[in-house]
N, CA, C and O of each residue as an XYZ file, in Angstrom:
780
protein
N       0.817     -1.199      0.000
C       0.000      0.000      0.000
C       0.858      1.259      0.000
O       0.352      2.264     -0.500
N       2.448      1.354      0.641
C       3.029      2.535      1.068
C       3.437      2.421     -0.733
O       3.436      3.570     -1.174
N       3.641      1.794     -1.412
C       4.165      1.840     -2.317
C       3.526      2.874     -3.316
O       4.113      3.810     -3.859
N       1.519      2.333     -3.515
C       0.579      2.893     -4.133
C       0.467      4.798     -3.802
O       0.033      5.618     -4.612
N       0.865      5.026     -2.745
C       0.980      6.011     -2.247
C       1.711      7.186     -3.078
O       1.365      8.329     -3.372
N       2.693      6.538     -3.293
C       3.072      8.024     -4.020
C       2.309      8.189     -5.734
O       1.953      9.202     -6.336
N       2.274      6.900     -6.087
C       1.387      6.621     -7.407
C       0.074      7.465     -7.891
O      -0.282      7.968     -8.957
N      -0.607      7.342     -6.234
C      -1.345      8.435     -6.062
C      -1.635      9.525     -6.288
O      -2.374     10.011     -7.145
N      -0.781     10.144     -5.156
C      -0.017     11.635     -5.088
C       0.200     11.873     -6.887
O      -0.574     12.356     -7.713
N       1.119     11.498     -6.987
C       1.509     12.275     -9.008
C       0.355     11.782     -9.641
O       0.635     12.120    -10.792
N      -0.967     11.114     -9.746
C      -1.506     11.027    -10.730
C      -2.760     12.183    -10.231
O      -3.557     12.585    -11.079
N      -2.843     12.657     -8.804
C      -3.739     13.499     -8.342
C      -3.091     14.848     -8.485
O      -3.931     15.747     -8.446
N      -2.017     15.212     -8.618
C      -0.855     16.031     -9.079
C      -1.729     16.468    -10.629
O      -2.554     17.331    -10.928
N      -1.195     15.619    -11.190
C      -1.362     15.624    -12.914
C      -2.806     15.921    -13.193
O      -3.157     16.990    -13.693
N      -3.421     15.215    -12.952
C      -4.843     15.455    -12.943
C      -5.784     16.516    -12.761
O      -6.861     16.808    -13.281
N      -4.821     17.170    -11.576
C      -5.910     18.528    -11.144
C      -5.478     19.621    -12.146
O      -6.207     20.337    -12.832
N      -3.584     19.577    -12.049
C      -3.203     20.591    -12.763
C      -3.979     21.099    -14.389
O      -4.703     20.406    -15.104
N      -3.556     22.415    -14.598
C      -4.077     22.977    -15.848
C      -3.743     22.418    -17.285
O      -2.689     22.868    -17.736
N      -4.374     21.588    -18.048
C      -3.539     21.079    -19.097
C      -4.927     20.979    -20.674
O      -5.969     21.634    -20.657
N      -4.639     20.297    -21.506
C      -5.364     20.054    -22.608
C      -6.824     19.587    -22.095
O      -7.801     20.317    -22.262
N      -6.893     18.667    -21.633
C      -8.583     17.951    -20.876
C      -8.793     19.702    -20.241
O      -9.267     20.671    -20.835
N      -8.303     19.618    -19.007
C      -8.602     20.375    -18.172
C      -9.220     21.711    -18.650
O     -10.189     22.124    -18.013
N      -8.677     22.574    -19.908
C      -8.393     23.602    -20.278
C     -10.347     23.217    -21.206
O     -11.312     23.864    -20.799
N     -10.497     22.344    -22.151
C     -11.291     21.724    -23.030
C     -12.847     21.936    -21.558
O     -13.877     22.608    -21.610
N     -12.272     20.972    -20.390
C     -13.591     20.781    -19.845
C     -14.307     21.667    -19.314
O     -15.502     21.519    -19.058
N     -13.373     23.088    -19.009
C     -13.896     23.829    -18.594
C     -14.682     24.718    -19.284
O     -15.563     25.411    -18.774
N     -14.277     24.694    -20.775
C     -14.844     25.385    -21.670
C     -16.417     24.761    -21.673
O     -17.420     25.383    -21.321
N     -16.361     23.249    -22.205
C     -17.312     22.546    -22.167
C     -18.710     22.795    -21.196
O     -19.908     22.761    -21.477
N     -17.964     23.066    -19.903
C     -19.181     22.316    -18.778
C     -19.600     24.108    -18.677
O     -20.370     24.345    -17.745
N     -19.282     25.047    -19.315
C     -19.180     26.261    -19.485
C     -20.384     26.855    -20.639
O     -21.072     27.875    -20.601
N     -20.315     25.942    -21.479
C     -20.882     26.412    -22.890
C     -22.088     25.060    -22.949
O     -22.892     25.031    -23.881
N     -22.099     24.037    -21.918
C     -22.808     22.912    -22.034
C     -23.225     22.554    -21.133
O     -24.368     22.113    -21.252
N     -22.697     22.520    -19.939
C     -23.052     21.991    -18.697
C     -22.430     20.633    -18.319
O     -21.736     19.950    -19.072
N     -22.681     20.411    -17.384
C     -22.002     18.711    -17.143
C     -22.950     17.709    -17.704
O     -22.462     16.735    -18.277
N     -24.095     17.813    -17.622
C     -24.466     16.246    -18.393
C     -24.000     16.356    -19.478
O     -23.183     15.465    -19.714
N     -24.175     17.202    -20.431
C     -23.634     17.063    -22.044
C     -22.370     17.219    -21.661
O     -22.131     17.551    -22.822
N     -21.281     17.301    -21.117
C     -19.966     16.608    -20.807
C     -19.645     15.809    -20.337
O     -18.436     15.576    -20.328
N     -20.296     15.196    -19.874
C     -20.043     13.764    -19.016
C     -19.355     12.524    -19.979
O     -18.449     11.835    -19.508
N     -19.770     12.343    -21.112
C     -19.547     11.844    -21.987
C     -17.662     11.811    -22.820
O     -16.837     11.003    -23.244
N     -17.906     13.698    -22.569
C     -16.194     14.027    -22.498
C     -15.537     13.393    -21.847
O     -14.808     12.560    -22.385
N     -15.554     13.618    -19.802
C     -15.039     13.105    -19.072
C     -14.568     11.454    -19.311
O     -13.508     10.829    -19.267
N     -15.692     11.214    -19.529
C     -15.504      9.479    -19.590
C     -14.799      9.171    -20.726
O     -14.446      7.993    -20.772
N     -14.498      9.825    -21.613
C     -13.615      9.544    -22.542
C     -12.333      9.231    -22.246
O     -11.712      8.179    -22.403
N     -11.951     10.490    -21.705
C     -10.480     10.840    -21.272
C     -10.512      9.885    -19.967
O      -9.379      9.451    -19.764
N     -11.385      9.454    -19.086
C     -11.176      8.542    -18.050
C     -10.347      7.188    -19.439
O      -9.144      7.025    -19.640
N     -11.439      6.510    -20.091
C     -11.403      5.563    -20.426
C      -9.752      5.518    -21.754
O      -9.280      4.449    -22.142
N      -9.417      6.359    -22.018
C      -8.530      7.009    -23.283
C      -6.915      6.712    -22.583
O      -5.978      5.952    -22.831
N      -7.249      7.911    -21.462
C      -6.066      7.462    -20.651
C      -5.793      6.415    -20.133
O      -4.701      5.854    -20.227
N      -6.734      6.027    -19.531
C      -6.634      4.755    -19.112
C      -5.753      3.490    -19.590
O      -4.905      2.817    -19.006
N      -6.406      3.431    -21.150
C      -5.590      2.451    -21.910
C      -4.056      2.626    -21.959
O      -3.112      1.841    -22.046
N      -4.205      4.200    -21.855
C      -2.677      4.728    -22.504
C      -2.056      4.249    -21.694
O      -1.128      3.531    -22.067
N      -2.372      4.498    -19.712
C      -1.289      4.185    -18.996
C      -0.879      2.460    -19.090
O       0.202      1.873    -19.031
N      -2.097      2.055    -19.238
C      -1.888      0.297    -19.247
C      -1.128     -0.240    -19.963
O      -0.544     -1.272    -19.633
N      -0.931      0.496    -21.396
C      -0.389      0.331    -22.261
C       1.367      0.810    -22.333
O       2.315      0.219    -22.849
N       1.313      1.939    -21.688
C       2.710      2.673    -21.590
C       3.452      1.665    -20.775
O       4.545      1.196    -21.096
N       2.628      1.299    -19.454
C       3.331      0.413    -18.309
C       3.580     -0.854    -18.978
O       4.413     -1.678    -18.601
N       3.010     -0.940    -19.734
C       3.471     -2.734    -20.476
C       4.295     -2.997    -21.421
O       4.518     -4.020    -22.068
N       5.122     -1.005    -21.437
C       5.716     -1.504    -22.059
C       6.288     -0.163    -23.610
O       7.406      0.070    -24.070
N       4.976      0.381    -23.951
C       4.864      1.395    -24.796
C       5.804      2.582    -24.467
O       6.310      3.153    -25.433
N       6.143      3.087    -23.036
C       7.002      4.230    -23.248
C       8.569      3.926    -23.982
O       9.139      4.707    -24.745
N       9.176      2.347    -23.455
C      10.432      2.152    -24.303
C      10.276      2.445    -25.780
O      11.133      2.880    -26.549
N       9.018      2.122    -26.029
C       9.379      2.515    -27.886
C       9.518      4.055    -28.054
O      10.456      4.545    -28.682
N       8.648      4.714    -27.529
C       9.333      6.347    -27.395
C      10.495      6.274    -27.194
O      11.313      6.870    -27.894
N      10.775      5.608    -26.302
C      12.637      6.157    -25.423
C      13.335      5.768    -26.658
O      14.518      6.088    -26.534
N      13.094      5.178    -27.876
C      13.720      4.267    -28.229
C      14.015      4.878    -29.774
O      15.040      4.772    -30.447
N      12.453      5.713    -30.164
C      12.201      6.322    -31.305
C      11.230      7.755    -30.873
O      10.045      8.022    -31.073
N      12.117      8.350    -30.334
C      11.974     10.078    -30.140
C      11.082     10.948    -31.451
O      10.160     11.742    -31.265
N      11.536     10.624    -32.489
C      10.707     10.951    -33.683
C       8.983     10.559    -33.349
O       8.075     11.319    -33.685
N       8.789      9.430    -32.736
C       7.429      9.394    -32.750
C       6.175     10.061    -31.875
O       5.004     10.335    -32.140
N       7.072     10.188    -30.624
C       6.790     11.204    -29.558
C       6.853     12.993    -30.387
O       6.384     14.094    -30.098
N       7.344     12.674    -31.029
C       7.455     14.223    -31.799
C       6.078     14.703    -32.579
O       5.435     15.741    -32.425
N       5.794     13.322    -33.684
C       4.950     13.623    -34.332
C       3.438     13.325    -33.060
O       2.451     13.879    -33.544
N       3.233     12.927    -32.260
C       2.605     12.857    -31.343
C       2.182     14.255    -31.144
O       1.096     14.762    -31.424
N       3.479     14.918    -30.484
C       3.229     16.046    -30.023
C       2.492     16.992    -31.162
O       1.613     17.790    -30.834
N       2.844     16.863    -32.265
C       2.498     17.737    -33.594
C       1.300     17.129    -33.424
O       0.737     17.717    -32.500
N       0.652     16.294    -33.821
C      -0.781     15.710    -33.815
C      -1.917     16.650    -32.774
O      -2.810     17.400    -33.171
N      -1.445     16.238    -30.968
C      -2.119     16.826    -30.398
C      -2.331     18.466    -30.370
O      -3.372     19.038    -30.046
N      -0.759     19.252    -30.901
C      -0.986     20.678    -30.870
C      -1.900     20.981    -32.598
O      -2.285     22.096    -32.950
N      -2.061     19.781    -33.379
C      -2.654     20.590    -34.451
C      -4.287     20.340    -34.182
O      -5.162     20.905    -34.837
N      -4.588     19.192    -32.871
C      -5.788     19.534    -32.484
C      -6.531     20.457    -31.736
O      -7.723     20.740    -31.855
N      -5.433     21.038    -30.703
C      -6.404     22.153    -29.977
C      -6.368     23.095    -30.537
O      -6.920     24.064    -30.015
N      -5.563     23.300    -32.138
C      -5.481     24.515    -32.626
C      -6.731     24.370    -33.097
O      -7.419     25.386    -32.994
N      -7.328     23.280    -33.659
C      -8.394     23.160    -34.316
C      -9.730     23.113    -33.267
O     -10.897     23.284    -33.619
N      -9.286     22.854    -31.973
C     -10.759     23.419    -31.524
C     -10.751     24.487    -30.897
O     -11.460     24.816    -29.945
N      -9.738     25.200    -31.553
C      -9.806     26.659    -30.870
C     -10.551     27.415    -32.075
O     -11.457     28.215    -31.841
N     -10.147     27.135    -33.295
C     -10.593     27.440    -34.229
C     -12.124     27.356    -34.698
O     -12.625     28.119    -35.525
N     -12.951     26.058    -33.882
C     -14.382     26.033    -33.954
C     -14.413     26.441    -32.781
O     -15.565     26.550    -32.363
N     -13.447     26.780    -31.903
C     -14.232     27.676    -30.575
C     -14.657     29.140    -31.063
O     -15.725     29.743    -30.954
N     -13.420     29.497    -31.647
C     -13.362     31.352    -32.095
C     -14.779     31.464    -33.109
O     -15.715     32.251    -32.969
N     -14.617     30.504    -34.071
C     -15.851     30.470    -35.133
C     -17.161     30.675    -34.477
O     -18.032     31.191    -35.176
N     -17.376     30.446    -33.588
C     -18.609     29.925    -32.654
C     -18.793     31.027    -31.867
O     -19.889     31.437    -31.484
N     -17.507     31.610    -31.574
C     -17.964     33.005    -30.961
C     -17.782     34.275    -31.642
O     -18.040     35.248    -30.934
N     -17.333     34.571    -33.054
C     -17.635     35.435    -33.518
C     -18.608     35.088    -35.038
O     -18.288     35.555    -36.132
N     -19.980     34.068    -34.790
C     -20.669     34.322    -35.234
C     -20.784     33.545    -36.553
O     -21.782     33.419    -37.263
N     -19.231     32.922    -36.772
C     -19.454     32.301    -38.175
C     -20.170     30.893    -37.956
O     -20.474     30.336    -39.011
N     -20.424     30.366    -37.047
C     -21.027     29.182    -37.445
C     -21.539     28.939    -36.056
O     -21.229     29.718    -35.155
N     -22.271     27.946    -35.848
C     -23.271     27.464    -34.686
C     -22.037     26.683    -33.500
O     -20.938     26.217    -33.800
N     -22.537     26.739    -32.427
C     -21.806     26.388    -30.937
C     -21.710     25.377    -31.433
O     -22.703     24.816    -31.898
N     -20.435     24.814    -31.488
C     -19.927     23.555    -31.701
C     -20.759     22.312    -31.283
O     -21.945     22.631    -31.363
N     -20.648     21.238    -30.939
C     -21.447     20.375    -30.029
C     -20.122     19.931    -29.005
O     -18.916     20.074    -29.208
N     -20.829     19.352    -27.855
C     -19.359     18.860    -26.874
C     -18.570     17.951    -27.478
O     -19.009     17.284    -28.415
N     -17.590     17.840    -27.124
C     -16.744     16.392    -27.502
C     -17.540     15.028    -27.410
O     -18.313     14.960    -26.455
N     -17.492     14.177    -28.061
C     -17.784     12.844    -27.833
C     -16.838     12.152    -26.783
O     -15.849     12.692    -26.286
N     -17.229     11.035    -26.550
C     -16.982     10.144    -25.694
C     -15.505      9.361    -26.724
O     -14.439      9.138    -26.150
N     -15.623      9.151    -27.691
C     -14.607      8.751    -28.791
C     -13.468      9.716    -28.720
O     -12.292      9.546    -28.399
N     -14.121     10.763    -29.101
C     -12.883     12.134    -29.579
C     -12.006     11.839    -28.185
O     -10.850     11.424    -28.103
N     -12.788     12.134    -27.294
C     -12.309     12.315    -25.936
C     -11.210     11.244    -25.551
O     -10.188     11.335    -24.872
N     -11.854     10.095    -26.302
C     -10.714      8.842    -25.805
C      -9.465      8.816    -26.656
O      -8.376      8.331    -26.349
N      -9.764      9.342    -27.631
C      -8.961      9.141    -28.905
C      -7.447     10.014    -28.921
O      -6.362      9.702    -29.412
N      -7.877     11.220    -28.175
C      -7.404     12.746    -28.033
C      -6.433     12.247    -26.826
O      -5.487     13.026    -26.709
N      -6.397     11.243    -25.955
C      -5.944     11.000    -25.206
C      -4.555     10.413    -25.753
O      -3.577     10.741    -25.082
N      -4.388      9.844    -26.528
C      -2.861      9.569    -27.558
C      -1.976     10.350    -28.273
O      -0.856     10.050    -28.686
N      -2.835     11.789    -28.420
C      -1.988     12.806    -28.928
C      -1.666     13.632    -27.673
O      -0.614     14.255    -27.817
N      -2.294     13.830    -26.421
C      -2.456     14.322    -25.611
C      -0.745     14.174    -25.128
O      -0.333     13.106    -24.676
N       0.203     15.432    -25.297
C       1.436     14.817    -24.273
C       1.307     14.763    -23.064
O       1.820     13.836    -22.437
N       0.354     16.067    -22.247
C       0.233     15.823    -21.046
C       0.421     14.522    -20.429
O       1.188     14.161    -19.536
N      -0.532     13.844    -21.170
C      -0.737     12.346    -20.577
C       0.076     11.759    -21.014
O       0.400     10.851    -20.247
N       0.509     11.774    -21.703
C       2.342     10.309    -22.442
C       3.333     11.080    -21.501
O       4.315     10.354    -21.348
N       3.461     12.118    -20.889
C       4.531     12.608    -19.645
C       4.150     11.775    -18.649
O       4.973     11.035    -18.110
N       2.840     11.802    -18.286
C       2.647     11.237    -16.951
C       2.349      9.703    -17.220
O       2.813      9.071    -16.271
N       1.849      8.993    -17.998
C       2.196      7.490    -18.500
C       3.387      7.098    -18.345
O       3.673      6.143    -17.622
N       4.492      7.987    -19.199
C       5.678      7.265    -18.964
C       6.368      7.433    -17.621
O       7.240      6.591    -17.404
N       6.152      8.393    -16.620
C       6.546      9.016    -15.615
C       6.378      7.743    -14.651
O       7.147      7.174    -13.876
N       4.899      7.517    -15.074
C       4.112      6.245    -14.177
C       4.879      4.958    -14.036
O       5.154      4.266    -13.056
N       5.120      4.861    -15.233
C       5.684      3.527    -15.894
C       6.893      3.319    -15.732
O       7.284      2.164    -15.900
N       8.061      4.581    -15.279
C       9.380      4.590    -15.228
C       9.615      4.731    -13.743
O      10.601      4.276    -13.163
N       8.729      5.331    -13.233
C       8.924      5.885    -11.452
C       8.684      4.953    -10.777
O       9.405      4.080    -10.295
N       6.948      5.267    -10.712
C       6.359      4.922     -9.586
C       5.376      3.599     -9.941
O       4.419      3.497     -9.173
N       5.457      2.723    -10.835
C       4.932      1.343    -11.044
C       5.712      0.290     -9.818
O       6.883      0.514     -9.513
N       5.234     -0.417     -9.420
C       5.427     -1.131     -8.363
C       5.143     -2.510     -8.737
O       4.254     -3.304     -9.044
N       7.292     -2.238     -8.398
C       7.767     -3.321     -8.931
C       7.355     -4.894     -8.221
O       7.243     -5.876     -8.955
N       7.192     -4.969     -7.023
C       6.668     -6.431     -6.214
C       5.653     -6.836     -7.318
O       6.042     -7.868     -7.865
N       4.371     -6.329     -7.879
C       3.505     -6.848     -8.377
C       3.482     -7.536     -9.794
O       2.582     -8.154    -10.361
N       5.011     -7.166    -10.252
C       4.703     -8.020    -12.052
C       4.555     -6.990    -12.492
O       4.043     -6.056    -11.874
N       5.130     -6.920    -14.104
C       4.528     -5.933    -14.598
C       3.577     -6.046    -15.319
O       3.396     -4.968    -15.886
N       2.691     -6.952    -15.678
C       1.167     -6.765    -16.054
C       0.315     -6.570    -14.807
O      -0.395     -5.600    -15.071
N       0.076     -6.930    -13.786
C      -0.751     -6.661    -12.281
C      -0.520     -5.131    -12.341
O      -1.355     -4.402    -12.874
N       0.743     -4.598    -11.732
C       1.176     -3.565    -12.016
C       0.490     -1.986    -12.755
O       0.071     -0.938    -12.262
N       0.677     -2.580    -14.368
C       0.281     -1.882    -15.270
C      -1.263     -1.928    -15.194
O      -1.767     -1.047    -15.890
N      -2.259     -2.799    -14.467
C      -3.371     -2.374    -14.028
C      -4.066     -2.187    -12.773
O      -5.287     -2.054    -12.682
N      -3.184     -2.182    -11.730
C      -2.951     -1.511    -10.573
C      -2.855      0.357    -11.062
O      -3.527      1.227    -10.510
N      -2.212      0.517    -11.795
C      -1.952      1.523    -12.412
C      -2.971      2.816    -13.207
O      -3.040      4.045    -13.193
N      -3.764      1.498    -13.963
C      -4.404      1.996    -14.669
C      -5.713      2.538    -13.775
O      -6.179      3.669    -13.911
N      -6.133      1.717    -13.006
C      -7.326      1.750    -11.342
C      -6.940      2.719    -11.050
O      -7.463      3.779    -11.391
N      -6.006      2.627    -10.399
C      -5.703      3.985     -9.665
C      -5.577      5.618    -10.569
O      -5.775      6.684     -9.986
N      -5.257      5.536    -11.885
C      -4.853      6.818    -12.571
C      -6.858      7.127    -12.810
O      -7.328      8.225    -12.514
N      -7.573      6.221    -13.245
C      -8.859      6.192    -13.680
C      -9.479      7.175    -12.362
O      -9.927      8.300    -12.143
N      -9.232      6.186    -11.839
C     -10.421      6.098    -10.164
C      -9.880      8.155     -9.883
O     -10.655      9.077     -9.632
N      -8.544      8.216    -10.036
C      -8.432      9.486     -9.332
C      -8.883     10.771    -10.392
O      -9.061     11.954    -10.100
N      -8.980     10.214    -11.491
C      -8.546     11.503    -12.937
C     -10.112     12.027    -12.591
O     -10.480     13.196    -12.474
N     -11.235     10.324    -12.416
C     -12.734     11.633    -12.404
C     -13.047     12.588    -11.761
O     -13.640     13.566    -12.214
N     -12.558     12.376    -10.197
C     -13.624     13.501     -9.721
C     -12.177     14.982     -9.947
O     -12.510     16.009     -9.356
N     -11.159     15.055    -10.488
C     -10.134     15.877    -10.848
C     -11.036     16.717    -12.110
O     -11.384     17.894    -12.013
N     -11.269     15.979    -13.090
C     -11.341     16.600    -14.640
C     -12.985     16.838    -14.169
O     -13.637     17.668    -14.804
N     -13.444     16.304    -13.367
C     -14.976     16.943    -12.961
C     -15.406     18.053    -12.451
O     -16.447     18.633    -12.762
N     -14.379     18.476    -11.414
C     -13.766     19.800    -10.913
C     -14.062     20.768    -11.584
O     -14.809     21.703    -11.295
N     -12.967     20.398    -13.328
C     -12.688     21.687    -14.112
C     -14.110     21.664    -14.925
O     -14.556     22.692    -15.435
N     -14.732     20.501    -14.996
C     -16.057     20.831    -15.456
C     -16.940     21.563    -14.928
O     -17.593     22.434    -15.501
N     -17.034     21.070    -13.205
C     -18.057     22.646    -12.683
C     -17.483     23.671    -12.520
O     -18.319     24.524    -12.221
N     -16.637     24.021    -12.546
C     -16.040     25.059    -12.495
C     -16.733     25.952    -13.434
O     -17.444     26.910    -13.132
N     -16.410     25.479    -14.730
C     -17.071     26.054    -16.152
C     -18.408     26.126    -15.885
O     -18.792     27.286    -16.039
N     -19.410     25.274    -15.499
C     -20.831     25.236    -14.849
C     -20.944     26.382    -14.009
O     -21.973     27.056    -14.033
N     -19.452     26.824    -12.858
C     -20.487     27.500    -12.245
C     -20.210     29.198    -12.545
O     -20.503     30.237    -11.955
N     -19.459     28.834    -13.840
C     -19.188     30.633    -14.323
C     -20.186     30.552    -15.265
O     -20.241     31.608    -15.895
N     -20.918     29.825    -15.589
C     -22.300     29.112    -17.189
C     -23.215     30.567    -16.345
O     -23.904     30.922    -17.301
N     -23.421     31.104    -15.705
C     -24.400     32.240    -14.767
C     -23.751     33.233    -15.394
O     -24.475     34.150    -15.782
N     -22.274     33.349    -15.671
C     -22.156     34.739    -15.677
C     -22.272     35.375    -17.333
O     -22.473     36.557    -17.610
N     -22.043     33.997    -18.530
C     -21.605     33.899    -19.490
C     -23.710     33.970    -20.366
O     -24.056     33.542    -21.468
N     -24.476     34.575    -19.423
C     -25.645     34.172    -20.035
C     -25.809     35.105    -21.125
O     -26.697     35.009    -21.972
N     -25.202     35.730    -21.097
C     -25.324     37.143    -22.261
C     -24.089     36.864    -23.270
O     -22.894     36.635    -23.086
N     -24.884     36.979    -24.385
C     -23.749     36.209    -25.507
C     -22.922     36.929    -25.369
O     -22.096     36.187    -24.836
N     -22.252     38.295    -25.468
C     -21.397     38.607    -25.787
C     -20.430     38.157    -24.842
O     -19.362     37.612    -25.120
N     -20.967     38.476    -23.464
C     -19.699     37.363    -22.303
C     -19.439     36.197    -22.727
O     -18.500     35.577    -22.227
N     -20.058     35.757    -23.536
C     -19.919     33.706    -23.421
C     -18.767     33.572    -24.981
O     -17.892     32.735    -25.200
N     -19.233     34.776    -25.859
C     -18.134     35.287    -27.078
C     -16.567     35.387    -26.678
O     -15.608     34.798    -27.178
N     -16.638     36.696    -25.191
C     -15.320     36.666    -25.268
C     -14.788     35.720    -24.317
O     -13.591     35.780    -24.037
N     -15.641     34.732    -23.715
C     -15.510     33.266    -22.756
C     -14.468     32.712    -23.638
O     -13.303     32.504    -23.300
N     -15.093     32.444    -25.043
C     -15.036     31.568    -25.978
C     -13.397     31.951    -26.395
O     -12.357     31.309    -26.254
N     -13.675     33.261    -26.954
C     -12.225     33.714    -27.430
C     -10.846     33.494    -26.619
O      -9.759     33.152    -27.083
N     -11.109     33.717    -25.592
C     -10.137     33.889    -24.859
C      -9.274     32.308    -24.014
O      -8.124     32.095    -23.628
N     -10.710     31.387    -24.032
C     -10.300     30.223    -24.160
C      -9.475     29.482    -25.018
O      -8.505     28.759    -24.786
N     -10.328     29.956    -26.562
C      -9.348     29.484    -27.605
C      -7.793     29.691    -27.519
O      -7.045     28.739    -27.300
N      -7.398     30.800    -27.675
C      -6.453     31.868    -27.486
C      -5.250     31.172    -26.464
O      -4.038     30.957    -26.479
N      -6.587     30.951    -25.460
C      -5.627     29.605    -24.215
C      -5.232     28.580    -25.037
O      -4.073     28.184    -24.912
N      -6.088     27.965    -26.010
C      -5.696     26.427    -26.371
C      -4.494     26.722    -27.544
O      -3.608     25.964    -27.940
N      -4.751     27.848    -27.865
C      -3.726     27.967    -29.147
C      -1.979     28.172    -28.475
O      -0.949     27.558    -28.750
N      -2.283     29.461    -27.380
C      -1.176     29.160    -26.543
C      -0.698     27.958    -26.042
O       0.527     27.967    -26.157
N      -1.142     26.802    -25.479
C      -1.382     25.418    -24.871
C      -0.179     24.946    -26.644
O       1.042     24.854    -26.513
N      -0.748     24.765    -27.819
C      -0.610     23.913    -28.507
C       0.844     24.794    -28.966
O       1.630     23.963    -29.421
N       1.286     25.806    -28.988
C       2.617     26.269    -29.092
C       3.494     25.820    -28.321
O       4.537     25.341    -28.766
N       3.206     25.899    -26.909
C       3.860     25.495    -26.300
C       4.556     23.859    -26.539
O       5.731     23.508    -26.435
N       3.692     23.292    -26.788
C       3.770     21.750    -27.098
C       4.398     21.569    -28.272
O       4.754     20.428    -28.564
N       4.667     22.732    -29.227
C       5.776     22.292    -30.134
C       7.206     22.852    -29.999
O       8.212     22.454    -30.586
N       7.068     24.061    -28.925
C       8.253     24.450    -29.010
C       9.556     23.780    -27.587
O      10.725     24.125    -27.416
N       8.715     22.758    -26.806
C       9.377     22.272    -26.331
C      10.404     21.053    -26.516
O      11.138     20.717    -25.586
């Protein structure tokens, strides 16, 4: 158990902090509410999930191994939030209708381009996996625990967005909500290439 402990700690770390999900759900539970995000959430529960199971069994050595692919990774996920910044901005200055939330798919899917999460997969997988158990037990010891802690974390940043949804009732607030979010994600996805 002392072992699971710190496993904990960094995946409740990672989780709360400000990142791609986080940045997305708040917009979401903002412009939608939480039931029509819920669907998001569970994505990225279920998305990551695989990833860590997968990283721990084994998947981060092929990164360590072929750096190029972690690269185009990173390019993948920053050419997606550019792109939903881009139906965010659209949406708030008028050219086209409020997006719909993420799916439950996107959400899972987004989780492979996502570096946030391939930092903390491999982090998982190189640190704090615990070694007594095997590494398949392990890698879903792992995966329980990253799941179990990520919901009520990325649920957080969803009411959060819910409970500013009061202030944003007048379009033009919920416009420059929108903008300025984007603006965040576009910043977010620079960052992710210039590191």
């Amino acid at each position: 158990m002392t072992e699971l402990l710190p496993l904990a700690t960094y995946s409740l770390v990672m989780s709360s902090t400000p990142g791609p999900n986080n940045l997305m759900l708040t917009t979401s539970g903002a412009n939608f509410g939480y039931r029509r995000t819920l669907p998001h959430i569970l994505g990225i529960g279920a998305g990551h999930g695989v990833q860590m199971w997968l990283t721990c069994l084994g998947l981060g050595a092929l990164f360590a191994r072929y750096p190029l692919l972690h690269t185009g990774l990173q390019a993948a996920g920053a050419a997606y939030l550019v792109w939903l910044a881009w139906k965010l901005t659209g949406s708030a200055i008028g050219r086209a209708e409020l997006p719909q939330p993420v799916s439950f798919w996107q959400a899972a899917a987004f989780q492979f381009v996502n570096p946030k999460n391939w930092v903390k997969s491999v982090t998982v997988a190189s640190v704090f996996l615990p070694p007594a158990l095997g590494t398949g037990t392990a890698a879903l010891v792992a995966m329980v625990i990253t799941v179990a802690i990520n919901f009520p974390c990325v649920s957080m940043w969803t009411l959060f967005g819910v409970a500013i949804r009061r202030l944003l009732t007048d379009p033009r607030r919920q416009r420059i909500f929108n903008v300025i979010m984007a603006a965040t994600l576009v910043a977010l996805a620079l960052l992710l290439l210039v590191r």
